[in-house]
Structure formats: C-alpha cells, structure tokens
TORVOGU-795317 format. One record per residue (C-alpha): residue in one letter; residue number from 1; chain; y, x, z. Coordinates in steps of 0.05 Angstrom, whole numbers, always signed. Layout:
% TORVOGU-795317
{"A" NUM "A" {Y X Z}};
...
***
This chain:
% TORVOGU-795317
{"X" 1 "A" {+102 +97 +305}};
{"X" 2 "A" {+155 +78 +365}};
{"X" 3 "A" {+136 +5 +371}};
{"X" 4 "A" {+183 -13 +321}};
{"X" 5 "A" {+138 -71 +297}};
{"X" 6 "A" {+116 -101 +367}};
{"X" 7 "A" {+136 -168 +352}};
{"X" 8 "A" {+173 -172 +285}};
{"X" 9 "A" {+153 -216 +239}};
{"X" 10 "A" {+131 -191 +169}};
{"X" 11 "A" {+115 -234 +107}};
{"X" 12 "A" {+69 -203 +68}};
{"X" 13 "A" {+57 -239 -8}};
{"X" 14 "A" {+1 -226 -48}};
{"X" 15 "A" {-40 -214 +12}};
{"X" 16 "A" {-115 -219 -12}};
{"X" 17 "A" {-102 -169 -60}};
{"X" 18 "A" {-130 -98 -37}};
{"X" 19 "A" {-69 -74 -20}};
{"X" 20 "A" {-43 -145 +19}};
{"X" 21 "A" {-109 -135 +55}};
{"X" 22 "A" {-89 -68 +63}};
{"X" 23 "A" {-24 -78 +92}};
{"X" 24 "A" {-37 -144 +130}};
{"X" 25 "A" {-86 -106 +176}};
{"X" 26 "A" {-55 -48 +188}};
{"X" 27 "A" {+14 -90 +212}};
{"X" 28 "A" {-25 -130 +248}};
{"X" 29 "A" {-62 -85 +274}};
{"X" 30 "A" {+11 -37 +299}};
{"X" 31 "A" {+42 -102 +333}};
{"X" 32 "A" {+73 -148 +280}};
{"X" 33 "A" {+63 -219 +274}};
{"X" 34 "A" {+31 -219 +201}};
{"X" 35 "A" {+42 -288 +155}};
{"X" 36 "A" {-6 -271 +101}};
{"X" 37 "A" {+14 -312 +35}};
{"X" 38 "A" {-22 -322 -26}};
{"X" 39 "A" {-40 -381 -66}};
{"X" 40 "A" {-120 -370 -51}};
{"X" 41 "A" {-139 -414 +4}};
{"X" 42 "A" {-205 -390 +20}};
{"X" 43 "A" {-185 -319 +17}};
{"X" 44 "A" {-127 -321 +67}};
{"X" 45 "A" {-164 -375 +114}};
{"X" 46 "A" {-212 -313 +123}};
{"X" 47 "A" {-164 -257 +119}};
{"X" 48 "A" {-131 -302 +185}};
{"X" 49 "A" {-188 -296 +214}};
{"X" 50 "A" {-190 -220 +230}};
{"X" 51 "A" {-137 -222 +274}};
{"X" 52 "A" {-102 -269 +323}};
{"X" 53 "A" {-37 -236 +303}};
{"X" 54 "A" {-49 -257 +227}};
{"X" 55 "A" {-25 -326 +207}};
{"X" 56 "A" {-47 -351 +139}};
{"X" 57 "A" {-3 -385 +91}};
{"X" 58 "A" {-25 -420 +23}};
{"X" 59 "A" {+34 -416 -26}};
{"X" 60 "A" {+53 -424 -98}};
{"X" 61 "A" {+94 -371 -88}};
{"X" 62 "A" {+131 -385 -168}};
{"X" 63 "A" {+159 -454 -144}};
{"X" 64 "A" {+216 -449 -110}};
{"X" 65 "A" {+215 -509 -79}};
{"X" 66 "A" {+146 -491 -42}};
{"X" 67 "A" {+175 -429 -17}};
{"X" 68 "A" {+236 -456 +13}};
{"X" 69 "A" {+187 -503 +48}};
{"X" 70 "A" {+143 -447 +59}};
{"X" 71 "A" {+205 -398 +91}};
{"X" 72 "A" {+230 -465 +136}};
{"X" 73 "A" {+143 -466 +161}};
{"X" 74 "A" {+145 -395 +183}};
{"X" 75 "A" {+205 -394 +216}};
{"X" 76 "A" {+182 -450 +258}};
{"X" 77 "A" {+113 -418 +278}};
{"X" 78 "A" {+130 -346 +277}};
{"X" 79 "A" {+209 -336 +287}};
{"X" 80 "A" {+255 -302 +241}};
{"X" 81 "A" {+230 -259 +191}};
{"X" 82 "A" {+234 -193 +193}};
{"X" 83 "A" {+200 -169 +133}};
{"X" 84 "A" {+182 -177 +68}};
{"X" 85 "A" {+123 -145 +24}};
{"X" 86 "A" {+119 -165 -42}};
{"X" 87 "A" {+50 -146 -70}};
{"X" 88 "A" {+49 -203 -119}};
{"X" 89 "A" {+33 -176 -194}};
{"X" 90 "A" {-24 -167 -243}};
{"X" 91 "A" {-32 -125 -310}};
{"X" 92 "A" {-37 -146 -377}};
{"X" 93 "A" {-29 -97 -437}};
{"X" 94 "A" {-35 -104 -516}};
{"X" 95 "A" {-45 -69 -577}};
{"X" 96 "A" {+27 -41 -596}};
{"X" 97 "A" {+95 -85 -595}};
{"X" 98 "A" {+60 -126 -634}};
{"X" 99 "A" {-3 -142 -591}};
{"X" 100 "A" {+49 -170 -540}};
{"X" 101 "A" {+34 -243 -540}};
{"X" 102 "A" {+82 -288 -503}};
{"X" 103 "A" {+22 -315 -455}};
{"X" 104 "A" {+22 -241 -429}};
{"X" 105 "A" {+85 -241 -424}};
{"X" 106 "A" {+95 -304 -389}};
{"X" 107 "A" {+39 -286 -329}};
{"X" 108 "A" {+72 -233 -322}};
{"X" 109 "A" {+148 -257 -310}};
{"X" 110 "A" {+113 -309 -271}};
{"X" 111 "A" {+72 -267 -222}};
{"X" 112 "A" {+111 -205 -211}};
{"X" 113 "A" {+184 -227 -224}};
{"X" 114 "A" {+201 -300 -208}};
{"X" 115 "A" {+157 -295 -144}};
{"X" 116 "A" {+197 -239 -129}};
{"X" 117 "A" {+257 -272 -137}};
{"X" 118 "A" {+241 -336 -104}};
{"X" 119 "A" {+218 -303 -43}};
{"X" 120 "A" {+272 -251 -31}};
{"X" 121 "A" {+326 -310 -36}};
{"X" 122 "A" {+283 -359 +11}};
{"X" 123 "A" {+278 -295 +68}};
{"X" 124 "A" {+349 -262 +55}};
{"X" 125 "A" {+382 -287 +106}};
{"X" 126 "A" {+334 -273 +159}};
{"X" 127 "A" {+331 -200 +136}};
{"X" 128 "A" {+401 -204 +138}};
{"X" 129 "A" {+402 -216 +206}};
{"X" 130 "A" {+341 -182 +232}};
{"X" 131 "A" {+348 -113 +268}};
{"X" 132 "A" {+303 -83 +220}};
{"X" 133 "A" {+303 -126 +154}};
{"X" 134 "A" {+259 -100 +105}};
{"X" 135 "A" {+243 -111 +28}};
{"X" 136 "A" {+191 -70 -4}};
{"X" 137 "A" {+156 -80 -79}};
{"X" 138 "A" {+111 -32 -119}};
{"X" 139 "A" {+125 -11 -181}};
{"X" 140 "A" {+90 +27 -235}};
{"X" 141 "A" {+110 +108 -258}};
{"X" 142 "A" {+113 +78 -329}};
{"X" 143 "A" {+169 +43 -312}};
{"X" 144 "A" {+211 +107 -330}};
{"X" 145 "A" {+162 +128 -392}};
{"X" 146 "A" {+138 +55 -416}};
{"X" 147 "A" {+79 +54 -476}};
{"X" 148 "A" {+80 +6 -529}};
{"X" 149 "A" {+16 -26 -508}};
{"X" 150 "A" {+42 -31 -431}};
{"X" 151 "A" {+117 -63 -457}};
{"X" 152 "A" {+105 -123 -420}};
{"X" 153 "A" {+90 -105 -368}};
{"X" 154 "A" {+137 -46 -357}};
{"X" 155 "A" {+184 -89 -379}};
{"X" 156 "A" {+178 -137 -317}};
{"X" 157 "A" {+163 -82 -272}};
{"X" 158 "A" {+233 -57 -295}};
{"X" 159 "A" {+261 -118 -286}};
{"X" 160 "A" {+227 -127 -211}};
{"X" 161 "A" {+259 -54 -188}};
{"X" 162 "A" {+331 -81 -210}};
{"X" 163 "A" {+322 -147 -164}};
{"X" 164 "A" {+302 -105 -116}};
{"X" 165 "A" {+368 -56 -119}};
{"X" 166 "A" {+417 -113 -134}};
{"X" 167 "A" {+375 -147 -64}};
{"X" 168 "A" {+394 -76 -39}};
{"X" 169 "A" {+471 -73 -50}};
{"X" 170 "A" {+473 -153 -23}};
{"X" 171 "A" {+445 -123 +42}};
{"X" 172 "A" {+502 -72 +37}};
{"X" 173 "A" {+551 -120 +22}};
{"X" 174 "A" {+536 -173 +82}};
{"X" 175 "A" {+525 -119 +133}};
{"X" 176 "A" {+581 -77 +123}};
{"X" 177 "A" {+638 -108 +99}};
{"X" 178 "A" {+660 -106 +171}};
{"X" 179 "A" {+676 -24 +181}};
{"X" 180 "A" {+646 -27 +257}};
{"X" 181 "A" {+577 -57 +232}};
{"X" 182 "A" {+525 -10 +215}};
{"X" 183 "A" {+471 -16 +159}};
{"X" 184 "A" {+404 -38 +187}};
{"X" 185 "A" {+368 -79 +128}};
{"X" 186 "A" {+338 -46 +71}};
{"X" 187 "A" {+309 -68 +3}};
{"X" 188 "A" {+264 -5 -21}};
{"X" 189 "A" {+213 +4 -80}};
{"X" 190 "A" {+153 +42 -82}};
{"X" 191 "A" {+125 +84 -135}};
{"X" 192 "A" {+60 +88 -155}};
{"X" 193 "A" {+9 +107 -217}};
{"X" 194 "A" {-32 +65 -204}};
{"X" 195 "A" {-65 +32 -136}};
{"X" 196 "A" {-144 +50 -113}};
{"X" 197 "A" {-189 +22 -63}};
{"X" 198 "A" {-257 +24 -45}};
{"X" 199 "A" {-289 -28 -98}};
{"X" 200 "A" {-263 +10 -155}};
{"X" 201 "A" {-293 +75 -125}};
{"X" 202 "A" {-361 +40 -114}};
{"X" 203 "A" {-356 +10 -191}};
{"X" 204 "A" {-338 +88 -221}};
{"X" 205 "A" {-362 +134 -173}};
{"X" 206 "A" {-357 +181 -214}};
{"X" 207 "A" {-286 +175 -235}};
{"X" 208 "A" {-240 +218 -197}};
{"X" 209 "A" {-174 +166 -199}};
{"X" 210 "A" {-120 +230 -204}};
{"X" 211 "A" {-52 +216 -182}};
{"X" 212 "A" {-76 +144 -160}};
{"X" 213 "A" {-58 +122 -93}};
{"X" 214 "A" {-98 +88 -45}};
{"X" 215 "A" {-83 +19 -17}};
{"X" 216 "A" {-90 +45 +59}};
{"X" 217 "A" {-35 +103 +43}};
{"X" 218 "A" {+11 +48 +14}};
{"X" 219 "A" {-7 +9 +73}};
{"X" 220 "A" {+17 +68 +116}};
{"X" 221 "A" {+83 +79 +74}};
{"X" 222 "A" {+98 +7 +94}};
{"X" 223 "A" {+96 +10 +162}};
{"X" 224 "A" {+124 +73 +165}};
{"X" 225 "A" {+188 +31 +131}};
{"X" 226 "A" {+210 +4 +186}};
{"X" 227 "A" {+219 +65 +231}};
{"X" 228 "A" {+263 +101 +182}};
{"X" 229 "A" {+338 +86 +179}};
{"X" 230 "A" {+369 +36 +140}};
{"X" 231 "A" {+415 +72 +109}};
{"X" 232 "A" {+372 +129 +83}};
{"X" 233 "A" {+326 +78 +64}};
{"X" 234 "A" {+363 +32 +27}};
{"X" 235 "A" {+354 +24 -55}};
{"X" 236 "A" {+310 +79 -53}};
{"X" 237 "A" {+249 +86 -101}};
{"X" 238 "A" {+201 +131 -68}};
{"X" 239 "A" {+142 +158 -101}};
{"X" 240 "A" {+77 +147 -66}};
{"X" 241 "A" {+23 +201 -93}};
{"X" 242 "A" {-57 +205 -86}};
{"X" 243 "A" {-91 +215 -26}};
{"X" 244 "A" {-95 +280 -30}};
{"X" 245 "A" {-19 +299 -22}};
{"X" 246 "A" {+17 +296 +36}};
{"X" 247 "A" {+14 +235 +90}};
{"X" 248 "A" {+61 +167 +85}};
{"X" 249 "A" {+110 +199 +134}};
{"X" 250 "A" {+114 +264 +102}};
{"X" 251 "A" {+127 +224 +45}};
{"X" 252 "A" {+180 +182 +69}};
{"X" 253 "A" {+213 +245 +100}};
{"X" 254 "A" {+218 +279 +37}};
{"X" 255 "A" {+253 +221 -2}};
{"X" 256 "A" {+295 +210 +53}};
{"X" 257 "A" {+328 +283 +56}};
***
C-alpha cells in the first residue's frame, strides 16, 4: 500500500464478526483510524482494546435515529469519515418457498438491508466529500443463481447489492455534475461463496471449504479499496475467490481492467 489510509477514518459495521475483526485489525493496523460498530458491547470494548488506533462504538445499527447520533459521535472524536464497511448480515434458510417464514425474513431485512441503508445515508455526505470515500458490502454468489431454500436470503442480499449501486450512481451524480471535478468516491460490492476463518477450520478440520474465502483475504481486498481509482472502482461487484487463487490485489487488478 502507498499510505493511502494513514489517517482516514473508516467505519467498519458488524465488527465482531470474523470478518469485522478481520478487517478492523488489518486497517488499523495499515494507518486508519478504525470506529469499530456493533451492537455487542463486550465484544467491541475488547476488540478496542487491541489497538490505540481502534475506537469502539456500541450501536443499534437498524434505528436510524441511533445512527444519526452515532455518525454526529464519530465525527466529533475521529473527523470525517472516510469509509464505510458494511459487514452487518446473518443467514437464515428454509425448506422450499414454502419454509420461508416471515421471522426469517424479517432478521434478515433487518440485519443486512435496513442497517445498510441507515448507515450509508447517515455517512454519505462525508464520503461525499472525502478524498477517498469508500462503500464496500459482501454479497453472496447465489445472488445470481438463488435456491428455493436460500430465497430469503438471496432475496435481501439482492436487494443490499442494488443500494449499494443506486449509493454508487449518487456518488457519480454529486461529484461530477461539475465537468472539471473528477470521481474520487466509490460504492463497490464484493463477491463471495461463502466467508472462512479459523474457528470453522478448527470445528471441521477435515472439510476442505472449496471456493470459500477467508476473512483475512477479504480483509486484504478492503484495504486494497482504497488505493484503486475511483472511477474503475465504482459500482463494481468483484468476486473474491478462496485462498488459494490469486492475492487481493491481483484480484482487484483483474476486475478493474
């Protein structure tokens, strides 16, 4: 990396998941001033604690009302924000069409798209008018080949990647609409099978996880975000593959062509 996260300031939701932990050390970790959000006190108290450049933030990231207070609390600690990684989400799956009860249905509109939503309007405008604004969510391959048991939740995930594009074309649309202002926010989606980490490998060691990607390569993707150019980068879904295949930048550089 060139530095390009030496002092921005990067929201990351859903951060005592394996992948927020994932991500919140590794930006720490490369320069970034890390406000680590989730609605589990304990959890981000001690995920603060591993770094003076994390900041923990308790949340109910589905009310808006919280997170415009929550948005107004980081700008006055941290600054502007400069990013935003929305790792909020959860599975839930049934048996058939018909196994798709509406409590499913409503954790997950709750968890992965109305967080989603709230957050991306509270931060807009400082993304807007950051140097290098980011948005980034995960979504699921099945989005584009959806199962009847997984309807819900490809359904949501569907609906996530579209908030995420329109968020895209309102970057466009602020930053541009004067012709001598260049693009430098970006709204992006990554791909994914499914996501691994280290306590699923110790509970199936056996398993092999193909085509699964690890939480430390999606943490790598994300920071790699923020070097690449706006322009290239914006509305893009880029697929983020096992371990095994190539490395986050090689990644990035591929969808980027």
């Amino acid at each position: 990396m060139s530095g390009t996260l030496n002092a921005r300031t990067i929201v990351v939701a859903g951060s005592t998941s394996a992948a927020g932990v994932a991500v919140v050390n590794l930006l720490a970790h490369a320069g970034a001033r890390v406000a680590a959000v989730d609605i589990l006190e304990d959890r981000v108290n001690e995920l603060a604690a591993g770094h003076e450049s994390i900041t923990g933030y308790t949340c109910n990231l589905a009310d808006l009302h919280a997170v415009t207070g929550l948005a107004a609390t980081i700008r006055e600690h941290l600054g502007p924000v400069d990013g935003l990684i929305h790792l909020v989400g959860g599975w839930r799956g049934g048996d058939g069409i018909q196994g798709q009860s509406d409590a499913d249905w409503d954790f997950l509109h709750t968890g992965i798209l109305t967080t989603l939503r709230n957050t991306s309007r509270a931060f807009f405008d400082d993304l807007v008018a950051s140097p290098a604004g980011r948005l980034a969510i995960v979504s699921a391959e099945s989005v584009a080949s959806p199962s009847a048991d997984g309807a819900a939740y490809t359904a949501v995930k569907a609906a996530a990647e579209a908030w995420a594009l329109a968020v895209a074309d309102g970057f466009q649309k602020a930053q541009t609409s004067d012709a001598d202002k260049e693009l430098t926010s970006a709204s992006l989606i990554f791909v994914v099978k499914a996501l691994l980490d280290e306590r699923m490998r110790a509970a199936q060691p056996e398993r092999k996880f193909p085509g699964f990607t690890h939480v430390d390569a999606l943490a790598e993707a994300v920071e790699c975000i923020f070097d690449a150019d706006a322009a290239r980068l914006n509305g893009k879904r880029i697929r983020l593959g096992s371990a095994a295949e190539s490395g986050a930048t090689s990644v990035l550089t591929e969808a980027l062509r």
